[in-house]
mmCIF file of the N, C-alpha and C atoms, coordinates in Angstrom:
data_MODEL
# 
_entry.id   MODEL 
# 
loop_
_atom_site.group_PDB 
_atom_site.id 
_atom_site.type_symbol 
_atom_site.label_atom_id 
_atom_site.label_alt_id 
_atom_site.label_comp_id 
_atom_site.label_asym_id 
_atom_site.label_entity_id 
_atom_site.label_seq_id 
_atom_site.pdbx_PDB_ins_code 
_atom_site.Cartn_x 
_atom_site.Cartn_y 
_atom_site.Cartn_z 
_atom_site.occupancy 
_atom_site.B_iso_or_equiv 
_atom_site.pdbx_formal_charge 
_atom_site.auth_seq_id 
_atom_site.auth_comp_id 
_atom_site.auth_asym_id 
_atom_site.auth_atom_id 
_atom_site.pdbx_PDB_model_num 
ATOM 1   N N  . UNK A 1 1  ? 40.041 87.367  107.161 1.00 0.00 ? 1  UNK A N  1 
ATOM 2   C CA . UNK A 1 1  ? 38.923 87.822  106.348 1.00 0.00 ? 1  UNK A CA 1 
ATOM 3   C C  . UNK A 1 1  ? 38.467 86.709  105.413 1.00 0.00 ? 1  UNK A C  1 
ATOM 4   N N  . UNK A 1 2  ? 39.555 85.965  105.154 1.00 0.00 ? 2  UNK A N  1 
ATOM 5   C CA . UNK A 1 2  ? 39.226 84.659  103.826 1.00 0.00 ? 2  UNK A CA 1 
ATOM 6   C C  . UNK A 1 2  ? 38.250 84.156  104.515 1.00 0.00 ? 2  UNK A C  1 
ATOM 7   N N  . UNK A 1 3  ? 37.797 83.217  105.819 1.00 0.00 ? 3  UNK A N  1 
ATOM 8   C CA . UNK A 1 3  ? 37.687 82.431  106.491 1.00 0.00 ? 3  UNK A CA 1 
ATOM 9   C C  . UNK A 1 3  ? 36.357 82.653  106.561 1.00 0.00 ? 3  UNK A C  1 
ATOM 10  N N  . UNK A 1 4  ? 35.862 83.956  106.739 1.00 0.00 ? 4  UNK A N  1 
ATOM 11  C CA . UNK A 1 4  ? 34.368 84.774  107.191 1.00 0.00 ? 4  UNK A CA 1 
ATOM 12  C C  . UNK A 1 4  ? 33.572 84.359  106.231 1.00 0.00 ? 4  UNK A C  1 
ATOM 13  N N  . UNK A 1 5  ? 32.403 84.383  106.632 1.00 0.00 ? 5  UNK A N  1 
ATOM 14  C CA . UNK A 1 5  ? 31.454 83.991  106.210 1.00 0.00 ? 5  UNK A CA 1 
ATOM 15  C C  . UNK A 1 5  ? 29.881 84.835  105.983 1.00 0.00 ? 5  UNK A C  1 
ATOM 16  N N  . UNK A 1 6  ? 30.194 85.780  105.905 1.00 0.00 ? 6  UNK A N  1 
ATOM 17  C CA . UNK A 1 6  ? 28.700 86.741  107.119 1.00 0.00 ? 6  UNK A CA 1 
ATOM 18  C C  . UNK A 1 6  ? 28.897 87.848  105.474 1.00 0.00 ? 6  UNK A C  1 
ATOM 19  N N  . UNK A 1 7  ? 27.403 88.674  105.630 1.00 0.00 ? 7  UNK A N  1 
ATOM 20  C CA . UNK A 1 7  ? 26.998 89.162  104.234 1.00 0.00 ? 7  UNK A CA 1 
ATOM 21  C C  . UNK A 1 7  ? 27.736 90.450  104.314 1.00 0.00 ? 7  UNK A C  1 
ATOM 22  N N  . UNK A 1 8  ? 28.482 91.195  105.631 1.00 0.00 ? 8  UNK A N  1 
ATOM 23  C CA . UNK A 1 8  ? 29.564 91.972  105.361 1.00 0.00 ? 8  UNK A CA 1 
ATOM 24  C C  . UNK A 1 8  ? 30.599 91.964  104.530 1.00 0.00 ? 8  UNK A C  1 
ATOM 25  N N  . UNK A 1 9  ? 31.142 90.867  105.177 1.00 0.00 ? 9  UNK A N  1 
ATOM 26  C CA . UNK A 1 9  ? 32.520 90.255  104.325 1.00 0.00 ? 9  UNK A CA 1 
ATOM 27  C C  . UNK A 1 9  ? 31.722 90.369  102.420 1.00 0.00 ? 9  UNK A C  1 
ATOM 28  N N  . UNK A 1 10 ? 31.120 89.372  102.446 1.00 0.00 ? 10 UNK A N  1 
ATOM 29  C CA . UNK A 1 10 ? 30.871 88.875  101.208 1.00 0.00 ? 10 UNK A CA 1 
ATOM 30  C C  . UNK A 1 10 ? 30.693 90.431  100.190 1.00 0.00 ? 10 UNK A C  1 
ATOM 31  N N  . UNK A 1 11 ? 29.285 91.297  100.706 1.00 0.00 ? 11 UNK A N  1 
ATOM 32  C CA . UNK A 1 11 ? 29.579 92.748  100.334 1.00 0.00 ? 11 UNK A CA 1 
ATOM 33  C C  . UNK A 1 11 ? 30.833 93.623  100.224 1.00 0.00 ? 11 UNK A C  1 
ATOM 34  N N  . UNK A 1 12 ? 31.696 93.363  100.924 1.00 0.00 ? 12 UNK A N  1 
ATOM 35  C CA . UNK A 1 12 ? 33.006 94.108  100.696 1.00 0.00 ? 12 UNK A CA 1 
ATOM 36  C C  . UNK A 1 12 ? 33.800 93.455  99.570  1.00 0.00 ? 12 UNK A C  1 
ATOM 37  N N  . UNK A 1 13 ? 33.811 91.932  99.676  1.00 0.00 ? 13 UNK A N  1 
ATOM 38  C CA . UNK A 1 13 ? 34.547 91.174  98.158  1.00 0.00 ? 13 UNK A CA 1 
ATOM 39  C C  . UNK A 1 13 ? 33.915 91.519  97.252  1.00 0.00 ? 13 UNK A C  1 
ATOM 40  N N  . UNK A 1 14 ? 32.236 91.484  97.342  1.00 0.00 ? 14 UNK A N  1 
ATOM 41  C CA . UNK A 1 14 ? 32.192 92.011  95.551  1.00 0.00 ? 14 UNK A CA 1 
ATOM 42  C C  . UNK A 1 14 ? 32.484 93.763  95.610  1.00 0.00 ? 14 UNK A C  1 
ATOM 43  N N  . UNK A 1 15 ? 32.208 94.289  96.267  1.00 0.00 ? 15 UNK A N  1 
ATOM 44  C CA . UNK A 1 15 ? 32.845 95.802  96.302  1.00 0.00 ? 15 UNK A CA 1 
ATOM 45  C C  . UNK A 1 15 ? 34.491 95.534  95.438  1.00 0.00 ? 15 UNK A C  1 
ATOM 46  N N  . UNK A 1 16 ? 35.112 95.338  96.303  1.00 0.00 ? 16 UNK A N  1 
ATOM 47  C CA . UNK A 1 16 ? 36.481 94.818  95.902  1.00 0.00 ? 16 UNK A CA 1 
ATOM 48  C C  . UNK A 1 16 ? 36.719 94.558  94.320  1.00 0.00 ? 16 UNK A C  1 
ATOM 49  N N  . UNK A 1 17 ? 36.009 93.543  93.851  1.00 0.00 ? 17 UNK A N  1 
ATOM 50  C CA . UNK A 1 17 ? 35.846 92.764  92.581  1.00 0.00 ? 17 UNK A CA 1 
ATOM 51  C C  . UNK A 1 17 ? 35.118 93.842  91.504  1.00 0.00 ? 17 UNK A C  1 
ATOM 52  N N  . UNK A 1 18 ? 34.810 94.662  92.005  1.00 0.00 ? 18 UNK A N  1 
ATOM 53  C CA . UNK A 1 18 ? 34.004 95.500  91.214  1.00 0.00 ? 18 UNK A CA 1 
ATOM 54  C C  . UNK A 1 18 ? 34.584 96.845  90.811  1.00 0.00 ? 18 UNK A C  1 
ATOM 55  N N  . UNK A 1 19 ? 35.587 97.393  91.532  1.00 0.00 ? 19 UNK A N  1 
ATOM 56  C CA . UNK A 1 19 ? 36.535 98.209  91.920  1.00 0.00 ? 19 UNK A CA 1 
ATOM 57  C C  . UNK A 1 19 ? 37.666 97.699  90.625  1.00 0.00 ? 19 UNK A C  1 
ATOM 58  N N  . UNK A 1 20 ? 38.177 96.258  90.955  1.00 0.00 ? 20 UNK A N  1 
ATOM 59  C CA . UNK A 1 20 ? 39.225 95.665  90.302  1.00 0.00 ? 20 UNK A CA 1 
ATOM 60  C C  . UNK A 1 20 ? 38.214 95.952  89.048  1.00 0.00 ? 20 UNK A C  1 
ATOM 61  N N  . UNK A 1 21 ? 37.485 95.426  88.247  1.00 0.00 ? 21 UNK A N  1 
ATOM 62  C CA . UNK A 1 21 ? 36.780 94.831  87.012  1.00 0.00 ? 21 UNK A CA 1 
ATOM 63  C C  . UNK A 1 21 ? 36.812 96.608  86.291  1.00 0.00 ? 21 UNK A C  1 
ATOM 64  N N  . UNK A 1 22 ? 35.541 97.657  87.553  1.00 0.00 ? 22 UNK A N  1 
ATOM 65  C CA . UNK A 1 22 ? 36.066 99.237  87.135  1.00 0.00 ? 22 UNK A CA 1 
ATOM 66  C C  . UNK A 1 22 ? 37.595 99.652  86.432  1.00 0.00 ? 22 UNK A C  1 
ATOM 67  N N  . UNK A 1 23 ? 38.821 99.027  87.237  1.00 0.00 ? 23 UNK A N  1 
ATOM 68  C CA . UNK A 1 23 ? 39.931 99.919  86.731  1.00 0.00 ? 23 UNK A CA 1 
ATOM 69  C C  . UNK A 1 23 ? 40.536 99.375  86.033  1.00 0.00 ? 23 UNK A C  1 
ATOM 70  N N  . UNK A 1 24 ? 40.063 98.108  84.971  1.00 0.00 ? 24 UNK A N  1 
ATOM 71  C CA . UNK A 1 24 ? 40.490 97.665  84.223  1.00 0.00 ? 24 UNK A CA 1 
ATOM 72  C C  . UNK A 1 24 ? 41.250 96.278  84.561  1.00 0.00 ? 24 UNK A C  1 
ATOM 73  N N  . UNK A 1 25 ? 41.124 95.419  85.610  1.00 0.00 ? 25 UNK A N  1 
ATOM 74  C CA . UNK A 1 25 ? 42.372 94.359  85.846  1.00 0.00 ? 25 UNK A CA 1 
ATOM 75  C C  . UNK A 1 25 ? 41.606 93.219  85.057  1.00 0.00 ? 25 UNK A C  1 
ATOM 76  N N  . UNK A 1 26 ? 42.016 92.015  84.547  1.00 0.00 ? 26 UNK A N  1 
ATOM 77  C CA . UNK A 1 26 ? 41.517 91.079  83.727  1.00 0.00 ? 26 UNK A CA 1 
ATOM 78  C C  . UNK A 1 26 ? 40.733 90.155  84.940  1.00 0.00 ? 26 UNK A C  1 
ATOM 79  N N  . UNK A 1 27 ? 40.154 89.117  84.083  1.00 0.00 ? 27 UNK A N  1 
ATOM 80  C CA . UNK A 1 27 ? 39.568 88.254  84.369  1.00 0.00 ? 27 UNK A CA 1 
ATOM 81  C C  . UNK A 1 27 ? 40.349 87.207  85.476  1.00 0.00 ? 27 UNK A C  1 
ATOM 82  N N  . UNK A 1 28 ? 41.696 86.643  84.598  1.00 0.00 ? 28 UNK A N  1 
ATOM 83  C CA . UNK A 1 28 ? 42.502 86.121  85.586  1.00 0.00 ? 28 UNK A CA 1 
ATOM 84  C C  . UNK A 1 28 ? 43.130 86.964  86.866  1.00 0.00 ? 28 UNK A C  1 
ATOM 85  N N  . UNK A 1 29 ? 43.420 88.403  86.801  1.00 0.00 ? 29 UNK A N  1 
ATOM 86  C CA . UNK A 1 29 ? 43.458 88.916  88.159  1.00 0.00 ? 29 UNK A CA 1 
ATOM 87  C C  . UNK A 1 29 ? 42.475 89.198  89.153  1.00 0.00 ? 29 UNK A C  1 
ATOM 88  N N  . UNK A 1 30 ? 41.370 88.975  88.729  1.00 0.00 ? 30 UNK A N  1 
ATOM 89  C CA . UNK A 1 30 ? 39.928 89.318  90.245  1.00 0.00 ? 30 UNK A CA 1 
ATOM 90  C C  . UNK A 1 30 ? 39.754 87.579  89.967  1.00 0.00 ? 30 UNK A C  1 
ATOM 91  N N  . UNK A 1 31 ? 39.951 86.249  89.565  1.00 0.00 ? 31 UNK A N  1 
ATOM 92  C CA . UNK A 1 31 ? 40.205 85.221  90.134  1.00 0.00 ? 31 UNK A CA 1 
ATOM 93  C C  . UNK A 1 31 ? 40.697 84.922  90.846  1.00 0.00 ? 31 UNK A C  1 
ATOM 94  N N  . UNK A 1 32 ? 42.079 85.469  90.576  1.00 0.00 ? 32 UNK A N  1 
ATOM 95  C CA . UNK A 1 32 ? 43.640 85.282  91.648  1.00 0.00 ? 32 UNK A CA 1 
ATOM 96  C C  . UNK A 1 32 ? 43.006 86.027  92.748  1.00 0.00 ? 32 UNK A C  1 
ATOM 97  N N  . UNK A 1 33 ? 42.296 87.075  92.892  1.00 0.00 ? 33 UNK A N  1 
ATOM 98  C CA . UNK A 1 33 ? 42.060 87.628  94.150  1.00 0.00 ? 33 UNK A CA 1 
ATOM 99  C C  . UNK A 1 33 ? 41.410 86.651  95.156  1.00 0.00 ? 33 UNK A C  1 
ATOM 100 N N  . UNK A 1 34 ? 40.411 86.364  93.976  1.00 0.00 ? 34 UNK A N  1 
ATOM 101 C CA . UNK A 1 34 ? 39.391 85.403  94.225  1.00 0.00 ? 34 UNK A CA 1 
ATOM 102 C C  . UNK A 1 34 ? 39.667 84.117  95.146  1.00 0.00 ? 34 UNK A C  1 
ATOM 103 N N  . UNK A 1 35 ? 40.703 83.680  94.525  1.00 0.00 ? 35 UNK A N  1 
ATOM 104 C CA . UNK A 1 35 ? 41.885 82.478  95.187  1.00 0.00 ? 35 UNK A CA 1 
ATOM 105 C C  . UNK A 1 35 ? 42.091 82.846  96.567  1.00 0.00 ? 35 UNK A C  1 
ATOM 106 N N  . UNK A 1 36 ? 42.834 83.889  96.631  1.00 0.00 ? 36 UNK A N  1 
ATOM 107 C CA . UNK A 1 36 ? 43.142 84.550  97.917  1.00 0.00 ? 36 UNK A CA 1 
ATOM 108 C C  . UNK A 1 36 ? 42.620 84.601  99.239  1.00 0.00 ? 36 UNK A C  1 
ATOM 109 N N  . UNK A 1 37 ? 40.903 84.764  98.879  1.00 0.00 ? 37 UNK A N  1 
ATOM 110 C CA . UNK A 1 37 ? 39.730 85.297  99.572  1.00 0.00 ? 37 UNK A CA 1 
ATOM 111 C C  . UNK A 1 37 ? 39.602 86.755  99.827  1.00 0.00 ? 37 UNK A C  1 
ATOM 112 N N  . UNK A 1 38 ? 40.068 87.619  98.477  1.00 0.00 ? 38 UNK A N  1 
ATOM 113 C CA . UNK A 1 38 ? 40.163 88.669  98.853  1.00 0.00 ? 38 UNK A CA 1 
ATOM 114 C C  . UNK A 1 38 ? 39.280 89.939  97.802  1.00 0.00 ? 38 UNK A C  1 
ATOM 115 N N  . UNK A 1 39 ? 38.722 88.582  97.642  1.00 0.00 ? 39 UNK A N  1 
ATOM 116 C CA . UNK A 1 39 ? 37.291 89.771  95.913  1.00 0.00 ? 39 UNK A CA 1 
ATOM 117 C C  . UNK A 1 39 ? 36.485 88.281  95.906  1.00 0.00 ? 39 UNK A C  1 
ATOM 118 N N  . UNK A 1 40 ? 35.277 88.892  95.053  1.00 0.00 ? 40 UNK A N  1 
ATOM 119 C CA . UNK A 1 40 ? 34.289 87.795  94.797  1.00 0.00 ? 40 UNK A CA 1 
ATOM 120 C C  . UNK A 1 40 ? 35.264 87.196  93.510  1.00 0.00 ? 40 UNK A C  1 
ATOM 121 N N  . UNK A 1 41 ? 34.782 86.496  92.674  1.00 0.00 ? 41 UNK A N  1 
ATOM 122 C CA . UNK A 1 41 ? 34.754 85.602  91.539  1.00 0.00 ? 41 UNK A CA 1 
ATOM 123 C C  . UNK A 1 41 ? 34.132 86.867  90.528  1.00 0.00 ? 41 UNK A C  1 
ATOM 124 N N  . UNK A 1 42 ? 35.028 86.027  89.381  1.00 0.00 ? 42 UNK A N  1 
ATOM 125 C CA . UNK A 1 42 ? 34.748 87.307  88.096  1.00 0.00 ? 42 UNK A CA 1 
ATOM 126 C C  . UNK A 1 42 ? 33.919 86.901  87.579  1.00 0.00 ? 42 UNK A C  1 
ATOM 127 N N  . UNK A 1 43 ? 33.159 85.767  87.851  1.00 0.00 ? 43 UNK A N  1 
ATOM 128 C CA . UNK A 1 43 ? 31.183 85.187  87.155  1.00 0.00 ? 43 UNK A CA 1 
ATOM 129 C C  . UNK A 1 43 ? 30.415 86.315  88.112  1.00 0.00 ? 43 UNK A C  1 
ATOM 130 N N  . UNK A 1 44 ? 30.972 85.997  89.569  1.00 0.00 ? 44 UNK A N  1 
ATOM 131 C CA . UNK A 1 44 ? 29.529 86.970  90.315  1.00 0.00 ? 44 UNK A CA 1 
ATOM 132 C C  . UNK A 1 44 ? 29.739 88.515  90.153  1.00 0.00 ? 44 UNK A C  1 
ATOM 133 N N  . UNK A 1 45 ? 30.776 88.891  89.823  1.00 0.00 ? 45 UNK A N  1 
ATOM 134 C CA . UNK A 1 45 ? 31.148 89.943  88.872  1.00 0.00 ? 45 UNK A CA 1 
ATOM 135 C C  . UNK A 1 45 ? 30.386 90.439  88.302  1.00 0.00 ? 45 UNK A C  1 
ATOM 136 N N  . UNK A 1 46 ? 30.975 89.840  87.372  1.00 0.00 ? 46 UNK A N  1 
ATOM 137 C CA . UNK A 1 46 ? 30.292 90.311  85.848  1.00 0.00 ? 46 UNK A CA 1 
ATOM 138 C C  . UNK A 1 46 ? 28.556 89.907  85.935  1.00 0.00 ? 46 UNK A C  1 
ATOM 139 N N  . UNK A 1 47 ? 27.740 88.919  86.749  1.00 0.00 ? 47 UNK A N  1 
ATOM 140 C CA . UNK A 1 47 ? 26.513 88.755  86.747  1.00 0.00 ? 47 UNK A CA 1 
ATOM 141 C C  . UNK A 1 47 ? 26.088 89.715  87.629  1.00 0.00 ? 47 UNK A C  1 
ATOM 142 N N  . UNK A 1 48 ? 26.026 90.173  88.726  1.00 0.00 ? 48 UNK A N  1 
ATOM 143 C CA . UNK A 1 48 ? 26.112 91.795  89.076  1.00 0.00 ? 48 UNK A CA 1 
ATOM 144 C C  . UNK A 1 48 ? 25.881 92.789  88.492  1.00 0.00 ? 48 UNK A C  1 
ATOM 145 N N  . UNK A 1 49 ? 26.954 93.646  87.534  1.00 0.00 ? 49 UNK A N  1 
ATOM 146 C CA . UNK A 1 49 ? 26.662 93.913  86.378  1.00 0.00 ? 49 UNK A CA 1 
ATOM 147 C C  . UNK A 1 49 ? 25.848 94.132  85.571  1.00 0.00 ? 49 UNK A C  1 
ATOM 148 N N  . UNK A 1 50 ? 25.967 92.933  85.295  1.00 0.00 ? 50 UNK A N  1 
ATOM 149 C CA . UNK A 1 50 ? 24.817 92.510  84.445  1.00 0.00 ? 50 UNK A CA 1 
ATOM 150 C C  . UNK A 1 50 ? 23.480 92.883  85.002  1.00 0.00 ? 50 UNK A C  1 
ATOM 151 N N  . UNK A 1 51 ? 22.695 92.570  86.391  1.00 0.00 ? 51 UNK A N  1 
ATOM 152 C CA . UNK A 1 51 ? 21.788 92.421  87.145  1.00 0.00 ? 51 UNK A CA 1 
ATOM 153 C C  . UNK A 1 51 ? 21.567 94.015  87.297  1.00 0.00 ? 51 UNK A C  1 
ATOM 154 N N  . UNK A 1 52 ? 22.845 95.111  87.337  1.00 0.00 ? 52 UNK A N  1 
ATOM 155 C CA . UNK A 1 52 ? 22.191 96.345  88.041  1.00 0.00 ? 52 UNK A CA 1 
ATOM 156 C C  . UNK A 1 52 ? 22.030 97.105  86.090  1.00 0.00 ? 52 UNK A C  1 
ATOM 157 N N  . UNK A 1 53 ? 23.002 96.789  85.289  1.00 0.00 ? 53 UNK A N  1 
ATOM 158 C CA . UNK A 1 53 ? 22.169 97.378  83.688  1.00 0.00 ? 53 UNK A CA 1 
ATOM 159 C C  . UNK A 1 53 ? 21.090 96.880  83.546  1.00 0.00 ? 53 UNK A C  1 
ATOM 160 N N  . UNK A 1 54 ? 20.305 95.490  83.834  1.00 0.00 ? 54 UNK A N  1 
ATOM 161 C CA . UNK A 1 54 ? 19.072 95.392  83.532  1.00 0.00 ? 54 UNK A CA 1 
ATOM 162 C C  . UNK A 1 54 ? 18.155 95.693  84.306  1.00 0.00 ? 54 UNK A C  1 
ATOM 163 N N  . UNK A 1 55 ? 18.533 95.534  85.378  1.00 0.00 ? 55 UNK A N  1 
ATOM 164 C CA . UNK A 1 55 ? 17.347 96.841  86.461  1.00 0.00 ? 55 UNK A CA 1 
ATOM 165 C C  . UNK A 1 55 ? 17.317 98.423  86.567  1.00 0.00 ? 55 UNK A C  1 
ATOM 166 N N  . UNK A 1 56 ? 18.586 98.947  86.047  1.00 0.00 ? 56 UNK A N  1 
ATOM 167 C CA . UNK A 1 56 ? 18.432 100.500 86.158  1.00 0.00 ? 56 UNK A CA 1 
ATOM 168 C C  . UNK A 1 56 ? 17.378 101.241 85.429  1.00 0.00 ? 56 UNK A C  1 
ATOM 169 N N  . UNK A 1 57 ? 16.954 100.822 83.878  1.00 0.00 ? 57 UNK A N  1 
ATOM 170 C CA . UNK A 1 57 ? 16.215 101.333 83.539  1.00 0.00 ? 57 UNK A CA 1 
ATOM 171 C C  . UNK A 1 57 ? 14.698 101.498 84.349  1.00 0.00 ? 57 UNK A C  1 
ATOM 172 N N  . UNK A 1 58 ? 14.539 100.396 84.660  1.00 0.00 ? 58 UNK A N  1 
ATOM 173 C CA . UNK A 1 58 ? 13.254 100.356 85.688  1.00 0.00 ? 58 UNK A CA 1 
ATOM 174 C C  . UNK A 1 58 ? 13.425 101.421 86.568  1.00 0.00 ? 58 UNK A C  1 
ATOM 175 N N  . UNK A 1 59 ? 14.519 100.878 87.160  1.00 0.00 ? 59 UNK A N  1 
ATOM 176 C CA . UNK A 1 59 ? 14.552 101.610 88.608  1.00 0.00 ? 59 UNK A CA 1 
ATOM 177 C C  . UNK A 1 59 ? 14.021 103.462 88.272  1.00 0.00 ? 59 UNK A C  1 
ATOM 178 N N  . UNK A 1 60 ? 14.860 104.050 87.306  1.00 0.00 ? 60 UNK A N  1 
ATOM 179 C CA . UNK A 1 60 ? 14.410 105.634 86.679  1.00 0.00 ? 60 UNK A CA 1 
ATOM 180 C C  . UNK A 1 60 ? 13.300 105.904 86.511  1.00 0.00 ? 60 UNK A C  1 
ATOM 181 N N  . UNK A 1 61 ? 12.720 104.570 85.776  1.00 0.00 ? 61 UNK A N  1 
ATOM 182 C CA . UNK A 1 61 ? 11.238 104.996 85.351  1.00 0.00 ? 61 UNK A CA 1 
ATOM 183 C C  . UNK A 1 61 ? 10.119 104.681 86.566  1.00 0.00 ? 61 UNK A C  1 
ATOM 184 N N  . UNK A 1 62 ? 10.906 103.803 87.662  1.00 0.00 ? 62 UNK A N  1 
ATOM 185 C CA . UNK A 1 62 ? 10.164 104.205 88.948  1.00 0.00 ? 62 UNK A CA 1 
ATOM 186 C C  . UNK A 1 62 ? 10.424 105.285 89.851  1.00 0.00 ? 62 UNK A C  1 
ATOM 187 N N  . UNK A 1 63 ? 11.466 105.660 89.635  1.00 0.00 ? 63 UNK A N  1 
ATOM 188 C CA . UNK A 1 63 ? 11.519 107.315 90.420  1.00 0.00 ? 63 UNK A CA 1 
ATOM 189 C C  . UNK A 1 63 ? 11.022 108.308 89.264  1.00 0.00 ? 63 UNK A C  1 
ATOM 190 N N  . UNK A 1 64 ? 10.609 108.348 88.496  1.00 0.00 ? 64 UNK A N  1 
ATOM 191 C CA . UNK A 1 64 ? 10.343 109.515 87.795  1.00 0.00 ? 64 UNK A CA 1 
ATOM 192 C C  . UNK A 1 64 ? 8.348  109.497 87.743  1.00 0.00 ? 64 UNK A C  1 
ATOM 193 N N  . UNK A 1 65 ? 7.947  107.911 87.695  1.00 0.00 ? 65 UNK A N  1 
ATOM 194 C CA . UNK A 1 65 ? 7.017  108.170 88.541  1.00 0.00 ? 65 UNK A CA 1 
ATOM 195 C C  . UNK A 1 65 ? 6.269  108.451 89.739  1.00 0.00 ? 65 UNK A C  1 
ATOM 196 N N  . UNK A 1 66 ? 7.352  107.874 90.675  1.00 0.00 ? 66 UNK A N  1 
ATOM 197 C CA . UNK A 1 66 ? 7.078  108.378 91.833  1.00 0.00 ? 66 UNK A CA 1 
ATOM 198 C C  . UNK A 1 66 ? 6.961  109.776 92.031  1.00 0.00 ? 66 UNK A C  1 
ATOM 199 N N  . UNK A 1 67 ? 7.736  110.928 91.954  1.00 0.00 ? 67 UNK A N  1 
ATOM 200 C CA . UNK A 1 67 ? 8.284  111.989 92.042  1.00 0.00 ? 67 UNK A CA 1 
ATOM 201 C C  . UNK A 1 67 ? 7.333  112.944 91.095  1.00 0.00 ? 67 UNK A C  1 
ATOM 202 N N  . UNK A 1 68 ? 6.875  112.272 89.732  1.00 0.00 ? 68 UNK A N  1 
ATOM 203 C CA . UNK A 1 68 ? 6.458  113.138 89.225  1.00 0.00 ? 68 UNK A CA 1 
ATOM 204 C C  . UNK A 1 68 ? 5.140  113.858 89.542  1.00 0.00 ? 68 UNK A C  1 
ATOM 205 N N  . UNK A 1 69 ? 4.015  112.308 90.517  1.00 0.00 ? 69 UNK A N  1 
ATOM 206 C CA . UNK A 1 69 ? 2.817  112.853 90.595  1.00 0.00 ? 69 UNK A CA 1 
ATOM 207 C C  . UNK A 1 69 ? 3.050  114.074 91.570  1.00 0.00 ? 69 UNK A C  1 
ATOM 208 N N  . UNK A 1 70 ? 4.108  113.931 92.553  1.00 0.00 ? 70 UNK A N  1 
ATOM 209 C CA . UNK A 1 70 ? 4.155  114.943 93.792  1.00 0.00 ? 70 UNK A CA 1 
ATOM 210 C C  . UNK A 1 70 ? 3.694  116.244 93.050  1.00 0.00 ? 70 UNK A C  1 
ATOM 211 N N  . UNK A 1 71 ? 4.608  116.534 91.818  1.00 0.00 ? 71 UNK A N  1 
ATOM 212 C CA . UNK A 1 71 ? 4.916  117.671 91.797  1.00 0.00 ? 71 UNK A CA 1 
ATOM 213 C C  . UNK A 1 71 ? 3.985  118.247 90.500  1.00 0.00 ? 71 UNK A C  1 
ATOM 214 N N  . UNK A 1 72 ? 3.078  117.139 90.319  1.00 0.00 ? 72 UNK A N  1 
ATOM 215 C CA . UNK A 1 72 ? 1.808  117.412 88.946  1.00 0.00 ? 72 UNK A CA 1 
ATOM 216 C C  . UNK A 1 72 ? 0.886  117.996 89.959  1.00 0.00 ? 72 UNK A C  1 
ATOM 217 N N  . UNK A 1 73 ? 0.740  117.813 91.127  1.00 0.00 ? 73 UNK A N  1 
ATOM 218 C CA . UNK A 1 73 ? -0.652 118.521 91.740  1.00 0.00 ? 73 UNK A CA 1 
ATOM 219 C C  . UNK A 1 73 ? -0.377 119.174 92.879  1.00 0.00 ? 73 UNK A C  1 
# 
């Protein structure tokens, strides 16, 4: 799995890394994974993160417009 290269793999390590970061493991343990080839890196981590809190708000206020005209007329 280390070896792979393809946007499966890569999607399942940050899954992985994200899982670890969720249940609390530190910084130096989703590295060490990281080492391994067995999680992303705790930068693409945490920038992830980062990337889906600053898009969620959007994202709501585009389903709530979408959805809302349906159901105004």
């Amino acid at each position: 799995m280390a070896g792979m290269r393809n946007k499966f793999v890569n999607d399942f390590k940050l899954e992985i890394g994200l899982y670890l970061s969720a249940s609390g493991a530190t910084r130096t343990a989703i590295d060490t994974m990281n080492s391994i080839g067995f999680s992303a890196c705790y930068t693409t981590i945490n920038n992830f993160k980062r990337k889906l809190t600053n898009e969620h708000p959007l994202n709501i206020r585009k389903f709530f417009s979408d959805h809302v005209k349906i159901y105004l007329f």
